[in-house]
C-alpha positions in Angstrom: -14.8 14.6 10.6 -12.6 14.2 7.2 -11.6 17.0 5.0 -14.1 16.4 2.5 -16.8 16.8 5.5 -15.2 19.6 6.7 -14.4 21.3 4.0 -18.6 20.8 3.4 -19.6 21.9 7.0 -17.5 25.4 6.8 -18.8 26.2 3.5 -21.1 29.3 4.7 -17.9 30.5 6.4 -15.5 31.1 4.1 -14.8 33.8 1.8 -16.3 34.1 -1.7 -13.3 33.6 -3.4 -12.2 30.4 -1.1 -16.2 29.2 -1.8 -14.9 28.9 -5.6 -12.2 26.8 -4.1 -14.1 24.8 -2.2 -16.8 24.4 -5.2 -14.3 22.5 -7.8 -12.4 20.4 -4.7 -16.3 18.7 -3.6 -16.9 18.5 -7.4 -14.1 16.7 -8.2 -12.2 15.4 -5.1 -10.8 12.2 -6.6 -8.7 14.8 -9.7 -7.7 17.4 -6.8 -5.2 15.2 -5.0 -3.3 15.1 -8.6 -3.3 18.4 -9.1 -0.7 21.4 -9.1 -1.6 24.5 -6.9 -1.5 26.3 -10.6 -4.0 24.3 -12.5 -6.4 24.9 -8.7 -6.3 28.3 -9.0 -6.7 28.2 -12.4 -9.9 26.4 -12.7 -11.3 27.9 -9.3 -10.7 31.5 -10.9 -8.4 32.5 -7.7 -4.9 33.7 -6.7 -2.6 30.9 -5.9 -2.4 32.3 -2.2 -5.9 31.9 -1.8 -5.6 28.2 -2.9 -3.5 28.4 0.2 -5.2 30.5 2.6 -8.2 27.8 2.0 -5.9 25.2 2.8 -4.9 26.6 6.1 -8.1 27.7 7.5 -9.4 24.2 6.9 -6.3 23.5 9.6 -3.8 22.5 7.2 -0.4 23.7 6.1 -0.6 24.3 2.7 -1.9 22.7 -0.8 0.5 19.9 -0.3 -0.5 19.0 3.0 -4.4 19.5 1.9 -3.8 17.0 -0.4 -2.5 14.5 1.5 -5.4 14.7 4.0 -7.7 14.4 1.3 -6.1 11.2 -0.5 -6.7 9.9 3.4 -10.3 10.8 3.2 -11.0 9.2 -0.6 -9.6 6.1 0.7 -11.3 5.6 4.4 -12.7 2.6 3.0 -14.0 0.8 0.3 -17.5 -1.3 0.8 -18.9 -4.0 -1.3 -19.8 -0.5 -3.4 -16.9 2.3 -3.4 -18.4 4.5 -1.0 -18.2 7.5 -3.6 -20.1 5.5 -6.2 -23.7 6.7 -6.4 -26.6 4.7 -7.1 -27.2 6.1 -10.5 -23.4 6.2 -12.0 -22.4 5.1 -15.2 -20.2 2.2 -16.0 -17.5 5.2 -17.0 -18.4 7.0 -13.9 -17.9 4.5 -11.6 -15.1 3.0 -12.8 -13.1 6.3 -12.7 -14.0 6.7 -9.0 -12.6 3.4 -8.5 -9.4 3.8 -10.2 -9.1 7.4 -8.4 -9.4 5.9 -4.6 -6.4 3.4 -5.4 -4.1 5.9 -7.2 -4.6 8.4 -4.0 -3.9 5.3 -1.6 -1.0 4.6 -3.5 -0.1 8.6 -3.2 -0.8 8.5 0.2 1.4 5.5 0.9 4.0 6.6 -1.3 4.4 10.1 0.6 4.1 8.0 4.2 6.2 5.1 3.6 9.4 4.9 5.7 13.0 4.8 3.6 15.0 3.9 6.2 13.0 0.8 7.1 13.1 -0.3 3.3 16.8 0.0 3.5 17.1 -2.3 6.4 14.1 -4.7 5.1 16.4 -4.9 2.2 19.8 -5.3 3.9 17.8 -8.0 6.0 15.9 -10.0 2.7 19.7 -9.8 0.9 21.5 -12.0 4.3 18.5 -14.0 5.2 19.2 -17.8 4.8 15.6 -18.9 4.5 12.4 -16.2 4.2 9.1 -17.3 5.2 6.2 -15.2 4.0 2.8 -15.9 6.3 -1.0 -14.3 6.0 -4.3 -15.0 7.1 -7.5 -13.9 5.6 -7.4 -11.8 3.0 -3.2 -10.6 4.0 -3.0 -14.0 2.9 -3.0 -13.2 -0.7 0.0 -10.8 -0.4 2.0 -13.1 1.2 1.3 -15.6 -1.7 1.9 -13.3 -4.6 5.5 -12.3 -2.4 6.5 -15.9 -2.2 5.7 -16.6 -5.7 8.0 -13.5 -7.0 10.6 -14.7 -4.4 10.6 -18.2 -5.5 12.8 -16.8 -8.6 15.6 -16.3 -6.7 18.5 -18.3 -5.3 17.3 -17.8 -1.3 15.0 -20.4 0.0 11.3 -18.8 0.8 7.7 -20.8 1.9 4.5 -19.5 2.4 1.9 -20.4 4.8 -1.8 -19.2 5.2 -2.5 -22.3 7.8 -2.2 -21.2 11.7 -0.6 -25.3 12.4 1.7 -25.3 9.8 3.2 -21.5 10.2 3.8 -22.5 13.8 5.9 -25.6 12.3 7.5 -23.8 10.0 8.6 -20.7 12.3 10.0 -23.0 15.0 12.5 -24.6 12.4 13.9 -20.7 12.2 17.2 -19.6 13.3 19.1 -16.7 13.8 20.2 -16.4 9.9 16.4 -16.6 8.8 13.7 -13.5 8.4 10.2 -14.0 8.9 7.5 -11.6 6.9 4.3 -11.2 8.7 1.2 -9.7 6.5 -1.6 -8.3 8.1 -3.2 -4.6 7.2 -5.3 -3.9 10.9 -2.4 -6.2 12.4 -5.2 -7.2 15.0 -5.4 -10.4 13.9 -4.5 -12.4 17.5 -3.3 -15.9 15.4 -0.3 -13.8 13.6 0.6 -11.6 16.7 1.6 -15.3 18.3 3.3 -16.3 15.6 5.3 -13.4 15.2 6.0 -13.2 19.2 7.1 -17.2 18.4 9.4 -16.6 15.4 11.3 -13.7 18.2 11.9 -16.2 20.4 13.7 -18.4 17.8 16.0 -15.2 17.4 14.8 -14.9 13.7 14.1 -11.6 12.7 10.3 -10.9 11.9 9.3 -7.7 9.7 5.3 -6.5 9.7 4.1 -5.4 6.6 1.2 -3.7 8.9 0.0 -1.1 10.5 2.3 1.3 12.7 1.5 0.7 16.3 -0.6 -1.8 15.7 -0.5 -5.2 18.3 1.2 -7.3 15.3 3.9 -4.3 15.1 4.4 -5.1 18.7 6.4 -8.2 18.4 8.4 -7.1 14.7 11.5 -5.8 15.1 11.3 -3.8 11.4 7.3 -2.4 10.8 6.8 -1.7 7.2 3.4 0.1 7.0 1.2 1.5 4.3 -0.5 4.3 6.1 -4.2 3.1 4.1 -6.7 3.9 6.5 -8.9 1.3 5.3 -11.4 0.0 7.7 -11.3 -4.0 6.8 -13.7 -4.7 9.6 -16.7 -2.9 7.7 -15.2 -2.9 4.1 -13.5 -5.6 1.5 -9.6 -5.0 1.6 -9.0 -3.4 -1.3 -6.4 -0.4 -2.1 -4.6 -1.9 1.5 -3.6 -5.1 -0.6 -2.6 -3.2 -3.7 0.0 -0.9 -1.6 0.9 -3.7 0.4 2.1 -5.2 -3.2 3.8 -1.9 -4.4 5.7 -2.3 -1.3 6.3 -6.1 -1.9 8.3 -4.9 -5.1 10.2 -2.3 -3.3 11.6 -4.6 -1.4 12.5 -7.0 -4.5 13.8 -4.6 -6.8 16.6 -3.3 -3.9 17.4 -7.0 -3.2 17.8 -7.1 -7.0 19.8 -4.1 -7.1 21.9 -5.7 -3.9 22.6 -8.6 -5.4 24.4 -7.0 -8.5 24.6 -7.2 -12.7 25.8 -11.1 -12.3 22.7 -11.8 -10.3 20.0 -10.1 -12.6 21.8 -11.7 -15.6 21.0 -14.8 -13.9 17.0 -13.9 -13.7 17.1 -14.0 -17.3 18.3 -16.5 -17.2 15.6 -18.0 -15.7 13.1 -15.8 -17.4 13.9 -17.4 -20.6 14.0 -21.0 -19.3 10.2 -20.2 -19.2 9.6 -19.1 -22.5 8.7 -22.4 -23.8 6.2 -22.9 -21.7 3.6 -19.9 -23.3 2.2 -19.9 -26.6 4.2 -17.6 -28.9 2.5 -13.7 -28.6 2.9 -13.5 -32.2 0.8 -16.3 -33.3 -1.2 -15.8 -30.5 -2.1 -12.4 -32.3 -2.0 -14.1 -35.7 -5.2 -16.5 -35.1 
C-alpha cells in the first residue's frame, strides 16, 4: 500500500483535526510534496505539530520524510495515460498532473541521488581516454542524448544501441577507458553481458540504473535515480528525464574539472556553430 492509499484507508481513524490534514493532501497530492509544513497547516486550519503528528502516525518521521514517500507514490508509474489523469480532465487539468509527477520524480531523485558516486563518476569521465555510452530500448535514448553532449569535448566518446556492435566496441577497451551502461530496471540480460565483458577488459563500467539491480552487479560505480517506475507495465517516462538531469551532473563537474581554459574553449566551439542557424532576430522579424 502507498501513502496516498494509506493515508485513504486510515481516514476513519484519525483525529478531526489530522482528517483536515488528510482532506487537502488527497485533494491536492501532486502541490503537497512542494509544500512548506507552514503553508500545510495553514490551508488545513491546524497547528504545525499536528501536520506532524499526521505524518508520524501514517509511519513516517515527519513532514519532510511524508513528502518524500509521497513524491515515491505520484511517480509509481506512468501508463499510456498518467495514472492520476481521469477520464473526464481538462486539457489544463491534465497537463498539470503531468508536469507534477516529473517535478516530484525529479525531487525524489534529487533527495536520493548519491554525491559521492558523482564525485568519482566525475573524477573517472575527467581521466577516461575513450567513453562509450551504450542503451537498449528505450535507455537507449539517454545514452544518445549523453554522447551527443559529450561529442563537444576534446575526449573521444561512441554510442551504441546495437547488441553486435557494443560487443565490438567494448572489447577494443582498455584500462584508461570508462564504459556507461544505461538501463532504468537494469534487468535487461543483453547489457548485464556487456557490462560483465567491458570488466574483463579492466575498463571501468558505471550503471546509470537501478541500486541492486542485476546490471549494478557487474558496475563498479552505480549511479541510480531512485524512480520507482514500473517500465514493464508503463512507457518510461520521468525514469528517462532524471536519468538526463543526472547526465548533466556529470558534464557540468567534468566542465568544472577541466578548468576556465577549457570552458573558454567550448565557446569556442559554440560559436563555430552559429552560422549554421538562421539568425533569432530575423527569425522573429518575418
Amino acid at each position: 500500500m502507498n501513502i496516498l492509499d494509506h493515508v485513504s484507508a486510515t481516514l476513519a481513524e484519525l483525529s478531526k483535526s489530522e482528517r483536515k490534514v488528510a482532506e487537502v493532501i488527497l485533494r491536492e497530492p501532486e502541490t503537497t510534496i512542494h509544500r512548506s509544513i507552514a503553508v500545510m497547516a495553514k490551508l488545513a486550519d491546524v497547528s504545525e505539530p499536528t501536520v506532524n503528528r499526521f505524518c508520524r502516525r501514517l509511519g513516517s518521521k515527519g513532514f519532510p520524510d511524508f513528502k518524500l514517500q509521497l513524491a515515491q507514490a505520484l511517480v509509481a508509474g506512468t501508463p499510456y495515460l498518467n495514472r492520476h489523469v481521469q477520464q473526464n480532465d481538462t486539457v489544463a487539468e491534465y497537463t498539470d498532473k503531468i508536469f507534477e509527477s516529473t517535478q516530484a520524480a525529479l525531487e525524489l531523485a534529487r533527495n536520493k541521488v548519491n554525491l559521492e558516486v558523482v564525485e568519482a563518476a566525475v573524477a573517472k569521465i575527467v581521466s577516461a581516454h575513450k567513453i562509450l555510452f551504450l542503451g537498449l530500448g528505450a535507455s537507449a535514448s539517454v545514452a544518445h542524448d549523453a554522447h551527443n553532449k559529450f561529442l563537444r569535448f576534446d575526449v573521444p566518446v561512441l554510442f551504441s544501441d546495437d547488441i553486435l556492435t557494443q560487443k565490438m566496441m567494448v572489447m577494443n577497451c582498455t584500462r584508461a577507458d570508462l564504459i556507461i551502461c544505461v538501463s532504468h530496471t537494469g534487468r535487461t540480460k543483453a547489457i548485464c553481458e556487456i557490462a560483465d565483458l567491458a570488466r574483463e577488459t579492466g575498463a571501468t563500467v558505471l550503471g546509470l540504473t537501478a541500486d541492486q539491480s542485476p546490471l549494478a552487479q557487474h558496475c563498479d560505480l552505480v549511479l541510480a535515480t531512485h524512480v520507482p517506475e514500473d517500465t514493464d507495465v508503463y512507457m518510461p517516462m520521468v525514469s528517462r528525464i532524471a536519468q538526463l538531469v543526472l547526465i548533466d551532473a556529470l558534464i557540468t563537474g567534468f566542465t568544472l574539472q577541466r578548468g576556465p581554459a577549457f570552458q573558454a574553449k567550448l565557446r569556442d566551439i559554440k560559436e563555430s556553430l552559429v552560422g549554421s542557424r538562421f539568425d533569432a532576430k530575423q527569425q522573429n522579424s518575418n
